[in-house]
N, C-alpha and C positions, 0 to 999 in steps of 0.2 A: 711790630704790631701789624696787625692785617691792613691791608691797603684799603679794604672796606670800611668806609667812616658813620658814624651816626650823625642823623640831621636834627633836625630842632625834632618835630613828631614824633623821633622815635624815643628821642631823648626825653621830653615831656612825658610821653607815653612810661619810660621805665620810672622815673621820679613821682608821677600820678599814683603808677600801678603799685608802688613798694607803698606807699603811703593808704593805699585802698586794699587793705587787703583780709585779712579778717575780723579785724578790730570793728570795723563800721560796722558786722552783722551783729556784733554783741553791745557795743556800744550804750545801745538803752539800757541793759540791764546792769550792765558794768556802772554806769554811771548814775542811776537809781539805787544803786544799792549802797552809796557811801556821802549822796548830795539830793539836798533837795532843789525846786527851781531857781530859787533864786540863788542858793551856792554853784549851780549849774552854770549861769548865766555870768557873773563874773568869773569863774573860773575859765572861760571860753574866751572871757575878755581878756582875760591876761596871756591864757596861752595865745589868743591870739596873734596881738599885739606881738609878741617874744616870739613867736614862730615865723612870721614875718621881716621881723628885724633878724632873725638868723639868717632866713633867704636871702634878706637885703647884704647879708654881712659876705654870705656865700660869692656873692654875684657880684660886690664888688673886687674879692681876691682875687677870682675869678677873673677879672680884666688887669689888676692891681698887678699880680703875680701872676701872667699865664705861663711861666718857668715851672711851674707847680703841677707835675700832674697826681692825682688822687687826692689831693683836696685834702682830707680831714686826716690825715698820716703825715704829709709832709707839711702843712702850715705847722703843726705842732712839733716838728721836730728842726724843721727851720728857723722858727721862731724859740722854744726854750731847749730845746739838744735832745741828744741820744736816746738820755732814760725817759721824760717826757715823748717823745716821739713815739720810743716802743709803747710804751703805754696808752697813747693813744690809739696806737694799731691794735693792740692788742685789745683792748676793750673794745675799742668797734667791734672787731672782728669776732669775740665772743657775743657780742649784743646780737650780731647779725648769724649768727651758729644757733643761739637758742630762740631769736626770730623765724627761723626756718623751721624749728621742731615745732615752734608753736603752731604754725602752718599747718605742719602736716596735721597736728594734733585735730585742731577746729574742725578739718574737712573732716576726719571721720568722726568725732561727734556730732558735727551735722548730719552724718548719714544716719545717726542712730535712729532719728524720728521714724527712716523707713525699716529700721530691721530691729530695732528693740521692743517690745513691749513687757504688760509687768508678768513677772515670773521669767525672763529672760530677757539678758542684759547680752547683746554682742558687741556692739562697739561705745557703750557708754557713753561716757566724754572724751571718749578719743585715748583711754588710756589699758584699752585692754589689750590682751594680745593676739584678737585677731584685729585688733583696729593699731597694733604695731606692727604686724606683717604686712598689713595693707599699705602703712605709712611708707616704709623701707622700699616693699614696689615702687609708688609714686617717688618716692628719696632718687633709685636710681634711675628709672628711667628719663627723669630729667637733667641727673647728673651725665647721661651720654649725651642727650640734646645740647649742651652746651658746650662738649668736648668737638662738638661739630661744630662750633665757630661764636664768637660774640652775636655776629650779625643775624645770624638766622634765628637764634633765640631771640634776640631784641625784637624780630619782624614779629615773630608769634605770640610775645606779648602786649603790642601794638595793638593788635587784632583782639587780646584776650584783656585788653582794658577797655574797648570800645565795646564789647560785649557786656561788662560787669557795671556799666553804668544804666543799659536796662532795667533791670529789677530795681538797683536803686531808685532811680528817675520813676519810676513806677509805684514804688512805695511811697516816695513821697508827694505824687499825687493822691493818692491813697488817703493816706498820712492829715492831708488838706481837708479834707471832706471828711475825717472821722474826726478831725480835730473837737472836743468839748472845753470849753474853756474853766468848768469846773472840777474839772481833771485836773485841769495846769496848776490853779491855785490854792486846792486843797492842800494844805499843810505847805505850803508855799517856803518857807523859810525851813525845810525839813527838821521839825521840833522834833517830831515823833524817832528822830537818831540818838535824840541824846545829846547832840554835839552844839556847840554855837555855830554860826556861819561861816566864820573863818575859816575855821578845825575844818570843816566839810570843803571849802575848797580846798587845801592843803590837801585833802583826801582824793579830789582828782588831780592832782596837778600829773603824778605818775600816768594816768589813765589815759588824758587828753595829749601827752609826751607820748605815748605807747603810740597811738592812732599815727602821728605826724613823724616817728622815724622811718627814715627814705628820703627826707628834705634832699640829702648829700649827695642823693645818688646821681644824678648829672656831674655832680664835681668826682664822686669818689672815679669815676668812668672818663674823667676828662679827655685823657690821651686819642680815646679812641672819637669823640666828635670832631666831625665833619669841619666845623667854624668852631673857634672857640668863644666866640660873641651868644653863641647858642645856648652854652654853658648855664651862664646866669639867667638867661631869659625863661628856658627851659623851668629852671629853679622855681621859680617867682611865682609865673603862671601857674602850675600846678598847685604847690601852694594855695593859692586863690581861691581855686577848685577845690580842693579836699577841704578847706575850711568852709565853705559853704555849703558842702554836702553834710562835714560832720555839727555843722548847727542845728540846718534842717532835720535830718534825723532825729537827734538828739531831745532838742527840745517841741518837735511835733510827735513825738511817740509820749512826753508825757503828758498830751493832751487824748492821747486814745483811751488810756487804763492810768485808776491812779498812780503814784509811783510806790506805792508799797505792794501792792501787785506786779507793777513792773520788776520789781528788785527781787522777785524770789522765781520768774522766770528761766527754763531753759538753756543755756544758749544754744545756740544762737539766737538770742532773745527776737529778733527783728521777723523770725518765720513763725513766731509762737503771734506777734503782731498783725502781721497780715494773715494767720489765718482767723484771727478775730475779726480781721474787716471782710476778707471774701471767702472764707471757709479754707479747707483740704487742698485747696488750688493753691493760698498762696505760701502756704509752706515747700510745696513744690517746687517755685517762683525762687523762693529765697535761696533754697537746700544747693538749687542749681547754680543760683546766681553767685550764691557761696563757694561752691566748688571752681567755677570761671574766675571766678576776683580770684580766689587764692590760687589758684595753678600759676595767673600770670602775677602776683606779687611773691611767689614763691620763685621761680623765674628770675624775674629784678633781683630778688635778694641774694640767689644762689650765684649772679653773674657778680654782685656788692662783694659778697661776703670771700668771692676768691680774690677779688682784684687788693685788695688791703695787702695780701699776706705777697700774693704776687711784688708789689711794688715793695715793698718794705723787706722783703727777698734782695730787688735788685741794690738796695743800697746796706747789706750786710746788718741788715735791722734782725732779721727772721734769715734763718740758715740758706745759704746762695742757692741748695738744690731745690727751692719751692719758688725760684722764677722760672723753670724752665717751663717751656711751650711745647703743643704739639705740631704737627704737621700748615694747620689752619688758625696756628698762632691763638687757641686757646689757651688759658692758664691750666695747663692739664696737672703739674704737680700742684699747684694750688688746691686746684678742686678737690682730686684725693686727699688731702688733708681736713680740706673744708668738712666734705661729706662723708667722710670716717667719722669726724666725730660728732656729726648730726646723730649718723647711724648710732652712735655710743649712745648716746643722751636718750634716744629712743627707748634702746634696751634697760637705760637707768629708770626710763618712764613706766616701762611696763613692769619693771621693779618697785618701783614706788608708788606705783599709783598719783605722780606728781600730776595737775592739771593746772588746762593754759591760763589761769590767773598766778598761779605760782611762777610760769614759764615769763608773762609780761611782764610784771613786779623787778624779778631777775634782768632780765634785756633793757627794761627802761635804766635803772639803775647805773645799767656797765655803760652807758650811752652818755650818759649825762659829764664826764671828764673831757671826752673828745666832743664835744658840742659847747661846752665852756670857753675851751682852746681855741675855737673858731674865733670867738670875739674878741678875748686878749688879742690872737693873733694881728687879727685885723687893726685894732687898734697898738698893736706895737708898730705896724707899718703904714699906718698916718698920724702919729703922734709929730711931727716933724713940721705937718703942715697948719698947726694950730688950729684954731675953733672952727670944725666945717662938717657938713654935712656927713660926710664920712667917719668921722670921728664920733659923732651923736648915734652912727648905727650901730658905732663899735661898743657903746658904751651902753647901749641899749639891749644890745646880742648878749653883753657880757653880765648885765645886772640879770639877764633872764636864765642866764646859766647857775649865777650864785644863788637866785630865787629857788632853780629846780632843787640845787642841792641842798638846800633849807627844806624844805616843803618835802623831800624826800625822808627824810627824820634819819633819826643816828643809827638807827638799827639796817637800813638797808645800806649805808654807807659804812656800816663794818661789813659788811658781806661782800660788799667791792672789793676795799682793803684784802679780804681773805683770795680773790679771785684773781686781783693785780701780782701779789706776791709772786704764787706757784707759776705765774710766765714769766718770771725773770730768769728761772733754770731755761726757755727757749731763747731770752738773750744772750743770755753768757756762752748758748753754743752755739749760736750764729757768729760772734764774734771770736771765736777759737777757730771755728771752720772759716772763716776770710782768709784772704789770700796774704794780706798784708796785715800786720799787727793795729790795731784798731785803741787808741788809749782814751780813757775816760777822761772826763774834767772831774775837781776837786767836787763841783755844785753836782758831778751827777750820781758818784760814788758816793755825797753824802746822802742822797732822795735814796740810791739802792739801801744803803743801811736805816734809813726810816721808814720802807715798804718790807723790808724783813721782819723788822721788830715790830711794827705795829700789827702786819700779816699774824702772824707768830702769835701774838697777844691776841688780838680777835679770835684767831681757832682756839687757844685754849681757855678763853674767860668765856665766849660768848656764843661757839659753835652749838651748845644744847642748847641754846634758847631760839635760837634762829629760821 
């Protein structure tokens, strides 16, 4: 690894920035569109609470196991073996591949406000193709900035997350002083969906999970901090911060416009808000602010999203040739693989017309098995010390994992299934290409034969409905 280490600030800074990145600008609308306030408000509660106790689960490993480096790959593969392991890698690493496209996607539908109007449509919602060409530039020119080193990216996102809390911090002064409180309570209990209250938070639970992936990212990045005391601290704080930013917003934007007006909003719904409080300016405010938040959470993810495959590379998880390094001890084959298939997913985008609610939907999903892992883990490595603090966080991490995966309903967890399968053909040739013969256990040979078969049955019962 490079001799150059991360400190707490920078660390903070990357776990902040991956966590703030384009989700907060859409946020209102996203969340308007499927809850009303009061499903809003417990739904916040829970994620809270659950996102919290992950941090907490994080940060204790973190000290628990500092043998561990990258966090959410090797707790899972330390703790239940091989094919759980891969599969934890492997789902992040997809979550964090189709987090990046999302990225690119948002910035240039935010740009559309300045270069579409009606009878010409140039960058839409991000899925056209010249707003795929556009994407693909920004794709590589930050894939070379990273090949320049961890550290020098990590500075310039430092820089580019202390920028993107302006406009926020601004809106929500804004935000303050436009608040109506007959806004808020209008149809409060969101009757007008259709749904009971429940059903409606169930319907954010993906949403408010979308906003707060990046928790990891101080652990997925461990080796390279400076202290590993930093680790968890980093975690936590950040955390902290992004849950009070995503309340704020959240629930002061539907005090500006009611939320049925909210929910048929633009996105980036948050500059169609402010320019209702200060006109044409603050669509500007946001459009920009939008473009700084996501440069530097695109950034954090792109340095996430190689370090997985990198590590799970060096332990014959992921084929030996995607550890290797460049000169400045970047993950140079990682990246090329990373950002190949960003670029692919791009080209599928301008194909299909797919947009960034289909792209979150997808990435929350594939998140949610390696974020479960976390708290099993945890709690398999203080089970030993009977009833204690640490045990209550593991059990709290872990009921907010099995909650996500309820709440996420059967239809998006066969889509998993369909996306788990097709990377076990990169297991099997990671383990041919080792140097030494690599033999399976009886428990992991039987999970590969019930991710075939179930794989297998989902594409052919349930792929046209999907």
């Amino acid at each position: 690894m490079s001799e150059k280490k991360l400190g707490f600030g920078a660390l903070t800074a990357l776990v902040l920035s991956s966590m703030l990145g384009a989700g907060v600008f859409s946020l209102p609308q996203n969340m308007a569109a499927v809850a009303g306030p009061a499903a809003l408000i417990c739904g916040w509660l829970i994620t809270g609470a659950g996102i919290i106790f992950l941090a907490l689960a994080l940060l204790l490993l973190s000290r628990l196991r500092p043998d561990l480096d990258g966090g959410i790959f090797t707790y899972a593969r330390d703790g239940f073996g091989e094919v759980i392991g891969f599969c934890s890698a492997w789902g992040y690493w997809l979550c964090a591949v189709i987090a990046n496209v999302s990225y690119l996607v948002i910035v240039f539908s935010a740009l559309s406000f300045f270069t579409d109007v009606p009878g010409r449509v140039v960058f839409g919602v991000g899925n056209t193709w010249p707003a795929i060409i556009g994407a693909s530039l920004l794709l590589w020119l930050v894939h070379f900035l990273v090949l320049r080193g961890i550290q020098t990216a990590a500075a310039i996102n430092l820089l580019a997350t202390l920028g993107k809390l302006v406009p926020l911090g601004l809106f929500v002064v804004l935000a303050v002083f436009a608040f109506h409180a007959d806004n808020f309570i209008h149809d409060f209990r969101g009757i007008s969906l259709g749904m009971p209250v429940w059903s409606q938070v169930k319907q954010t639970m993906l949403i408010t999970l979308w906003v707060f992936i990046g928790v990891e990212g101080a652990v997925v990045i461990s080796s390279r901090a400076r202290d590993r005391r930093d680790v968890g601290r980093a975690t936590l704080w950040a955390v902290l911060a992004a849950l009070v930013v995503y309340l704020l917003v959240t629930l002061l934007s539907l005090g500006i416009v009611p939320r049925q007006q909210l929910a048929v909003m633009h996105n980036p719904s948050m500059a169609g808000l402010m320019e209702s409080m200060i006109g044409h300016w603050g669509t500007v405010i946001i459009v920009a602010g939008l473009v700084l938040s996501v440069s530097g959470a695109y950034l954090s993810w792109t340095i996430m999203a190689a370090e997985i495959p990198f590590l799970a590379a060096q332990t014959d998880t992921f084929p030996r040739i995607i550890a290797r390094q460049n000169r400045v001890n970047a993950p140079s084959a990682s990246l090329w693989l990373t950002n190949g298939s960003v670029q692919l997913c791009l080209l599928i985008i301008g194909i299909t017309h797919a947009d960034y609610n289909n792209l979150l939907t997808i990435a929350s999903e594939m998140v949610l098995v390696p974020y479960l892992l976390v708290g099993l883990f945890l709690m398999k490595t203080v089970r030993h010390q009977g009833v204690s603090s640490s045990l209550m966080v593991a059990l709290a991490a872990s009921a907010y994992g099995v909650w996500l995966l309820y709440a996420s309903g059967p239809v998006n967890l066969l889509m998993s299934l369909m996306l788990y399968a097709p990377g076990l053909l990169l297991f099997f040739a990671a383990r041919y290409m080792a140097p030494q013969p690599l033999p399976l256990s009886r428990s992991d040979k039987v999970l590969i034969a019930v991710l075939v078969v179930a794989g297998t049955a989902t594409a052919l019962t349930q792929a046209p409905f999907l």
